[in-house]
C-alpha positions in Angstrom: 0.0 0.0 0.0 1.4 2.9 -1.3 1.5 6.1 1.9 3.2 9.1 0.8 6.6 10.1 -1.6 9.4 12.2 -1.2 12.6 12.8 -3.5 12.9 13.9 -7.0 10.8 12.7 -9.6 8.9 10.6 -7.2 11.8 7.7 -7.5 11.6 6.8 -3.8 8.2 5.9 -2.5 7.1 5.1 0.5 5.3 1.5 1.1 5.0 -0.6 3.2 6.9 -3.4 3.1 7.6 -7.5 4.4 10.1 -7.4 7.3 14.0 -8.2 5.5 17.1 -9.0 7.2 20.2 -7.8 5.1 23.6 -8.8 5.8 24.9 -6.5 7.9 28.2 -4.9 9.3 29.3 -5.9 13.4 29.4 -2.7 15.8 30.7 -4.9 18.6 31.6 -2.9 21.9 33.8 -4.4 24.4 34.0 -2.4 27.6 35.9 -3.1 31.0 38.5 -1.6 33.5 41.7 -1.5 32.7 43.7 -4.9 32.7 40.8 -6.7 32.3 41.7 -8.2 28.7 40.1 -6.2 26.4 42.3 -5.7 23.9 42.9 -9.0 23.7 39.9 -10.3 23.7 38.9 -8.1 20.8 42.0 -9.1 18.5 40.4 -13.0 19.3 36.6 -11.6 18.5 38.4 -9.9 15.0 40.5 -12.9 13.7 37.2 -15.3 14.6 34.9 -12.6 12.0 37.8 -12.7 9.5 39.8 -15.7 9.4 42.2 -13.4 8.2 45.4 -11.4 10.8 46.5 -9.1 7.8 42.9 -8.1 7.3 42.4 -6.9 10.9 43.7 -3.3 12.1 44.0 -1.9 15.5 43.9 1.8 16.0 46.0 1.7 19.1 45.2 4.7 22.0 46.6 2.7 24.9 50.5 3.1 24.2 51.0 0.6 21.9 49.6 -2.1 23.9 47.9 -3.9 20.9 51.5 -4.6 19.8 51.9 -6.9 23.2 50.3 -10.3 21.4 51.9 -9.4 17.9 52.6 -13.6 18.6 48.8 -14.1 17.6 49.5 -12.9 14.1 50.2 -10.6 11.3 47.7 -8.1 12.0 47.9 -4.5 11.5 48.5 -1.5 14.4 47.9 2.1 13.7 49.2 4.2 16.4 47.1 6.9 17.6 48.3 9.7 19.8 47.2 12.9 21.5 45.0 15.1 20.6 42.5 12.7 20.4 39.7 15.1 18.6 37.0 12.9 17.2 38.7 13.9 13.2 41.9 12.3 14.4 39.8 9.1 14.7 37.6 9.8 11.6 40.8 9.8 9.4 42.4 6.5 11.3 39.2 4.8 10.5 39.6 6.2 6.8 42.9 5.1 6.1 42.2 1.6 7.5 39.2 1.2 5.5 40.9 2.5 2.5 43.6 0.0 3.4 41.2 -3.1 2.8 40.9 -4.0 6.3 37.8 -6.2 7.4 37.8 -5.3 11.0 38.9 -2.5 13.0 39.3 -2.5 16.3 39.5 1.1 18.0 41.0 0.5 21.5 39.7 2.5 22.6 36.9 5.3 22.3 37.2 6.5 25.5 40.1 8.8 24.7 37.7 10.9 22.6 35.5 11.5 24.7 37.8 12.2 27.7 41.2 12.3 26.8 43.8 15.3 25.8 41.9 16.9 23.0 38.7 15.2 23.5 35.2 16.3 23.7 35.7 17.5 27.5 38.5 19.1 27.0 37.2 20.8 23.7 34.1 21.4 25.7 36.0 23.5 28.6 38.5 25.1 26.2 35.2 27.2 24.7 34.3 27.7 28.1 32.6 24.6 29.4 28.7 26.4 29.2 25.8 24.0 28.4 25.6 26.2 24.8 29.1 25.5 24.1 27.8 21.7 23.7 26.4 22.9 20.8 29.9 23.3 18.8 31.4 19.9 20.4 28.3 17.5 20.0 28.2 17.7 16.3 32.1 16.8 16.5 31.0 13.7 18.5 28.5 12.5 16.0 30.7 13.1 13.2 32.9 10.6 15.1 29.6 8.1 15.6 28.8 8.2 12.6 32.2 6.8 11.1 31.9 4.1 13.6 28.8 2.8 12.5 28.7 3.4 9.0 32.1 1.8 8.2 32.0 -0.7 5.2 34.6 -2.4 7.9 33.6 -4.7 10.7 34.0 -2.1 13.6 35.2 -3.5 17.2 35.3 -0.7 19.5 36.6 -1.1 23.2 35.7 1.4 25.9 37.1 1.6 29.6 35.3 1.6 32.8 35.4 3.6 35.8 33.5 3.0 39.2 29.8 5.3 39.8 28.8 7.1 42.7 26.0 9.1 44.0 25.3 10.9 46.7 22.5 9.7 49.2 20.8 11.0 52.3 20.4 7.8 55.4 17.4 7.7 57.5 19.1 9.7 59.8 19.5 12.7 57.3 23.5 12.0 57.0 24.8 12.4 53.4 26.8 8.7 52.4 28.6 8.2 49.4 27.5 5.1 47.4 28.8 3.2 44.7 26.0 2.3 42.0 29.0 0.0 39.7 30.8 0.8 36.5 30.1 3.5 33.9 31.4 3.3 30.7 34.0 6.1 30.1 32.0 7.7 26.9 29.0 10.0 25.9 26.1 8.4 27.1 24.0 6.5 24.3 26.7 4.9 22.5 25.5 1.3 23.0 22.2 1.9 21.1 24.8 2.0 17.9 26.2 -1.0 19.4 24.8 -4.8 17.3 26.6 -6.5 20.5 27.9 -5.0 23.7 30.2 -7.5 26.0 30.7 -6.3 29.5 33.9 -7.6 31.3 32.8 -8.5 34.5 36.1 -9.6 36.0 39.9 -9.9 35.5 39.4 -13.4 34.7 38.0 -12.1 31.4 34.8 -13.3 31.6 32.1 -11.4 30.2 28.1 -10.6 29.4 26.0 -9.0 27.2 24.4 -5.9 28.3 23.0 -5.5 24.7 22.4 -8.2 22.2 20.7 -7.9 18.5 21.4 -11.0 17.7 20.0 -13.3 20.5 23.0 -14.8 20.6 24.5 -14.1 24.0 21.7 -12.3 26.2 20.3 -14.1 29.6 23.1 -16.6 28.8 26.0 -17.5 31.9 29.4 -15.5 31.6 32.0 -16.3 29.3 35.5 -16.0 27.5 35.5 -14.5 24.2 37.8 -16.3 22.1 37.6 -17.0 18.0 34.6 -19.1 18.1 32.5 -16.0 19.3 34.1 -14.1 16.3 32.9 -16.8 13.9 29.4 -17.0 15.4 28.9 -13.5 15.0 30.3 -13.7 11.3 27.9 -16.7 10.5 24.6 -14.5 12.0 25.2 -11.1 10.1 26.1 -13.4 7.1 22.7 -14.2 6.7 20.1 -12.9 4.7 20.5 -10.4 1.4 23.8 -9.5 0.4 24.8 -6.1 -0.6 27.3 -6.9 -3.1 24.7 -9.2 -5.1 22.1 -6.5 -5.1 25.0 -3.8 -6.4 25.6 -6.7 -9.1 22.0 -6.0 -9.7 22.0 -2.3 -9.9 24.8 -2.6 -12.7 23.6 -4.9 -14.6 20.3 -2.7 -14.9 19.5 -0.7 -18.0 16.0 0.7 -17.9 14.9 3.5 -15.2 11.6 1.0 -14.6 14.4 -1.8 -13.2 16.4 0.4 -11.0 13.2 1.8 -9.4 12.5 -1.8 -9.2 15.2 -3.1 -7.3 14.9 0.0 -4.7 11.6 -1.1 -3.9 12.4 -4.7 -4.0 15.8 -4.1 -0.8 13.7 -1.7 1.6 16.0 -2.8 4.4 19.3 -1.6 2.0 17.2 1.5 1.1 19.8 3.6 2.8 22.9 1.9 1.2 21.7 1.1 -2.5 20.4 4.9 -3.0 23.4 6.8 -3.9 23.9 3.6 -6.1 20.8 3.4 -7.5 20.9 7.3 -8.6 24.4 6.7 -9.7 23.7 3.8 -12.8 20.3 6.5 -13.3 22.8 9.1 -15.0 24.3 6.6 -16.5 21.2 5.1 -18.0 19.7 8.5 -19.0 23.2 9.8 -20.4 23.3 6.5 -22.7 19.4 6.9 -23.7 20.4 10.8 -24.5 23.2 9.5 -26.5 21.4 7.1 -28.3 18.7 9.4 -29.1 21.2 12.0 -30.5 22.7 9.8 -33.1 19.8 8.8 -34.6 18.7 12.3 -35.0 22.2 12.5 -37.1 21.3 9.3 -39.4 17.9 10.7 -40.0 19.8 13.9 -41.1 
């Protein structure tokens, strides 16, 4: 049933539509105190998605600590140091992507959020006012943004640090108390998140605070190791593939067909339309082309 349009030329229209799965890219957060294994535990987590060492990249914030368990294999470190502005992480993520990498592993985000040259530090250098918020957040999104819409596997780990509040007794006495572990980054960052594993202990066991998949929520603590990696791989593997539907697009030669095959993927809707309006210049450059030479032969 056909609800509304929007866009040029009425190309995209809204309907509504069967449920689809598309295969899909991780955004797998890892998040823990320090020395509680996470980098190492996400370097396990990246070669079980790829198979692969010399596809995975570490952007490296914690003083080159990803190079510690070089013995695991060939993968590949990309040191990052202070400032750590949120467009210093934009163009590490770049580079690695342009690189060819499969899975990045940021270790970690928490740097730019509250590290030298982070949000809170650019947020008191303009003068640390609730309006100044306005000239950091969109920094912060820009850097959000990167994260989840990488064409690479994204494994992001974030530090911990102990919560407290202040509380009033029965006796009217203020008492400090401690409500756990807070995640050392903007609030809201694990709604991005397909998977979020909590380290609960040194021992490196861990559970899933958030879980698209199904796989991992309500179920006992565990160690992440390879096998989690390739059980991940296997469940976002499923479904449509993009690269089959951009096989699709390009093998198109009529305007009816693309406008066919965008309302045939609504769940790639957001990643086929720049595509899909792409091979549409190309189709209506060759049609204009076609018609102008047979203007010359009739001539």
């Amino acid at each position: 049933m056909i609800i509304g349009s929007v866009t040029p030329n009425n190309f995209y229209i809204m309907k509504l539509q069967q449920a689809q799965r598309s295969q899909v890219k991780l955004r797998i957060g890892l998040s823990g105190p320090s020395g509680y294994g996470k980098t190492y535990s996400a370097l396990l987590l990246a070669f079980g998605v790829t198979q692969d060492w010399s596809k995975i990249a570490v952007i490296d914030t914690e003083n080159n600590s990803a190079s510690l368990y070089s013995h695991l294999g060939g993968y590949n470190v990309l040191p990052l140091e202070e400032p750590y502005t949120p467009s210093r992480y934009i163009q590490a993520i770049k580079i690695c992507q342009e690189a060819g990498m499969e899975v990045i592993i940021v270790d970690s985000i928490s740097h730019e959020w509250s590290g030298k040259g982070g949000c809170l530090e650019m947020h008191e250098q303009l003068g640390g006012r609730f309006q100044d918020w306005s000239k950091v957040t969109p920094e912060h999104n820009k850097f959000i943004d990167a994260l989840v819409q990488s064409s690479s596997h994204i494994i992001a780990t974030t530090r911990r640090k102990v919560d407290y509040s202040l509380d009033r007794d029965m006796n009217g006495k203020t008492k400090v108390m401690k409500l756990g572990t807070k995640e050392i980054t903007r609030e809201g960052w694990e709604y991005e998140l397909t998977v979020n594993f909590e380290f609960i202990n040194d021992n490196h066991l861990v559970k899933a605070s958030k879980d698209r998949t199904g796989l991992f929520m309500d179920k006992p603590e565990f160690v992440i190791n390879g096998a989690t990696g390739k059980k991940l791989k296997n469940w976002c593997s499923e479904g449509i593939s993009l690269d089959n539907v951009k096989k699709e697009i390009a093998q198109c030669h009529h305007l009816k067909g693309l406008k066919y095959i965008y309302e045939k993927y609504p769940a790639l809707a957001k990643e086929i339309y720049p595509i899909i309006m792409e091979r549409k210049t190309a189709i209506e450059s060759t049609n204009a082309q076609v018609i102008e030479e047979n203007k010359i032969e009739k001539l």
